[in-house]
N, C-alpha and C positions, 0 to 999 in steps of 0.2 A: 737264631739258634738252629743248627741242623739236628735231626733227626732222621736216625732209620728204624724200620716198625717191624717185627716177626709175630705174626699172629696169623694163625691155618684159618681162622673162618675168616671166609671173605666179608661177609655185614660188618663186623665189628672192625675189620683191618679198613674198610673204605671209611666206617664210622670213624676211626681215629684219624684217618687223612683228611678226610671233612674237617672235622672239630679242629686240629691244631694248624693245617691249612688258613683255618678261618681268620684265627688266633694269632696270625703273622708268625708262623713257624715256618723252617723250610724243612718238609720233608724230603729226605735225599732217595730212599727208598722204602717202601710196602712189599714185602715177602710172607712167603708160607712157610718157608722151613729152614731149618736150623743150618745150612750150608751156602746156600744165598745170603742168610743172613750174614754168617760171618765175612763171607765175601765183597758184602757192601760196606759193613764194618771198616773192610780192609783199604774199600777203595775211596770210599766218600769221607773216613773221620769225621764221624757226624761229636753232638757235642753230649746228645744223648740215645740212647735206644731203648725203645720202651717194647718187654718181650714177653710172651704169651710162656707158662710154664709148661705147660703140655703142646709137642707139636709133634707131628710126624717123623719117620713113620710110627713109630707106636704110640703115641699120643701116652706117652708117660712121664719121664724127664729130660729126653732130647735139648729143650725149650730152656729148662734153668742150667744144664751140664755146657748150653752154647751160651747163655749170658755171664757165669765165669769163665768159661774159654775169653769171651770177649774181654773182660775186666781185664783177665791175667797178661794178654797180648797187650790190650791199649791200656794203661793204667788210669789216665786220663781220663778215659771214656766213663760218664755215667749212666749208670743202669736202672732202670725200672721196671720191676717183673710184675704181672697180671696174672691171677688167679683164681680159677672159678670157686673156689672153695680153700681155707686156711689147710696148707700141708707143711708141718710143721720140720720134715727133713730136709724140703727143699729151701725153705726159710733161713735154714739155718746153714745150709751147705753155701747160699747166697752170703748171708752175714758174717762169718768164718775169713770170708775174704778181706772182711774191714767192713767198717760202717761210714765211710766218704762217699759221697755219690752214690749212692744206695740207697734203693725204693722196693718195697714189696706191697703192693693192695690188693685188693678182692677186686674182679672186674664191676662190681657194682657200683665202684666210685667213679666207673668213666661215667653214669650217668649224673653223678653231681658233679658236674663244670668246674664250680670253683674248686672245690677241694683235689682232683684230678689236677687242674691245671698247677695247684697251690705245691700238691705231692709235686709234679714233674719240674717246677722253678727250683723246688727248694733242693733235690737234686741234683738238677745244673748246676747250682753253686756251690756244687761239693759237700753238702749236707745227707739227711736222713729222712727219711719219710714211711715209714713202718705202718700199716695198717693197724688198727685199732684192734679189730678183734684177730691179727692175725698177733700183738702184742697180746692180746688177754689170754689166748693158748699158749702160747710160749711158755708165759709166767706161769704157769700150772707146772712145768716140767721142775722150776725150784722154787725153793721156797727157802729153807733154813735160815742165812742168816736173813734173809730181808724179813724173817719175822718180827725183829726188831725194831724194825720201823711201824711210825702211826701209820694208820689210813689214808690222811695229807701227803706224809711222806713218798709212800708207794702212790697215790695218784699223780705227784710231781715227777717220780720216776717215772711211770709209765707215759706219761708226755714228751720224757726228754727220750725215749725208745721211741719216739713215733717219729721224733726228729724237731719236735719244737725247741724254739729259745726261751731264754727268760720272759722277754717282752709275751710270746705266745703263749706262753705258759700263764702267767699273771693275767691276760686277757679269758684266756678258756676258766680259768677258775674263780675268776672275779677278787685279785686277792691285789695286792701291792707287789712291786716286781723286787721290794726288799722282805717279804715276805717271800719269794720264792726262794730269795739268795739265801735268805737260812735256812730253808727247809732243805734245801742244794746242800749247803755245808752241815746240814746233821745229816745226810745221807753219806757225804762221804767219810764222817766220823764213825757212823754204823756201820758202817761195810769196810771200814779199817783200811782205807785207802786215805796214803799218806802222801801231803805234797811231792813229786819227782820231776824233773826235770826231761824225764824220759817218760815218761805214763802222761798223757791227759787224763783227769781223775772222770771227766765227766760221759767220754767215752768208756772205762772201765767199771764206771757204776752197771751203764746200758748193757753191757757185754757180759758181766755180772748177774745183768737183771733178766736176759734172756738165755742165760746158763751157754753161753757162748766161750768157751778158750776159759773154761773156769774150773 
């Protein structure tokens, strides 16, 4: 899997060439800033780029304004943005774009190995990997109908927002994986999302549940 990295501090940018270096990744490039960045984007077609939200020069949202630039250019390309703290505009100016190959975490999951590496696979293959508590702020923005649902219900939701499957799902909550599938199908009986042919129900729950195109 190729890889290019946009991240202004250098510890954490050689931190992350180390780590996935290690991990039999090929990183193609390590950059500081949002123009480089896209430029390696452009030249290397890496398979994912994992990008620092704040970079230079203002250290404001340079960082997540070049990770949808990148998306919208290479549609392909998956994204994973890092963030020192949950900002719920940039989160969502990210998700907006679609939830494939879309990753948003607090940089304090590079220090847990697996779950980093678990976020940036699940990614690659075109999935979802939503920070935990960057879904637990979200969710605060709505509310109405998901009042609806149990407590069960909204914790299944807020799993399949992180980008888990059923199997993941049924494992994190110690339940049966035909126990998640109903708890899946009253969710989207609550939120009045009806089988189509052109909707995935389970991406519009998520989208839904983070007051996303709703």
């Amino acid at each position: 899997m190729r890889i290019v990295i946009a991240e202004d501090d250098a510890l954490l940018r050689e931190g992350l060439v180390l780590l996935l270096t290690g991990e039999g990744f090929d990183v193609a490039a390590a950059v500081a800033e949002p123009d480089p960045f896209l430029a390696a984007v452009a030249e290397h077609r890496p398979d994912v780029a994992v990008v620092d939200v704040r970079m230079p020069p203002t250290h404001t949202d340079e960082g997540i304004r070049a990770a949808v630039t990148a998306k919208r250019t290479h549609p392909e390309l998956a994204v994973l943005v890092l963030s020192a703290y949950v900002e719920q505009a940039f989160a969502t100016d990210l998700l907006a774009e679609g939830t494939a190959g879309i990753g948003y975490l607090l940089k304090e999951r590079v220090g847990k190995v697996e779950e980093f590496l678990d976020a940036l696979n699940r990614v690659a293959e075109g999935g979802t990997a939503i920070d935990p508590d960057v879904v637990a702020q979200l969710f605060t923005r709505r509310r109405d109908p998901l009042d609806r649902l149990t407590g069960r219900e909204r914790e299944v939701l807020a799993l399949m927002a992180e980008g888990l499957g059923n199997v993941g799902i049924a494992e994190r909550l110690v339940v049966t994986e035909g126990a998640v599938h109903k708890h899946i199908r009253n969710i989207f009986a609550k939120l009045d999302l009806a089988q189509s042919d052109r909707t995935d129900r389970r991406v519009a729950a998520v989208l839904h549940y983070l007051g996303i195109g709703t």
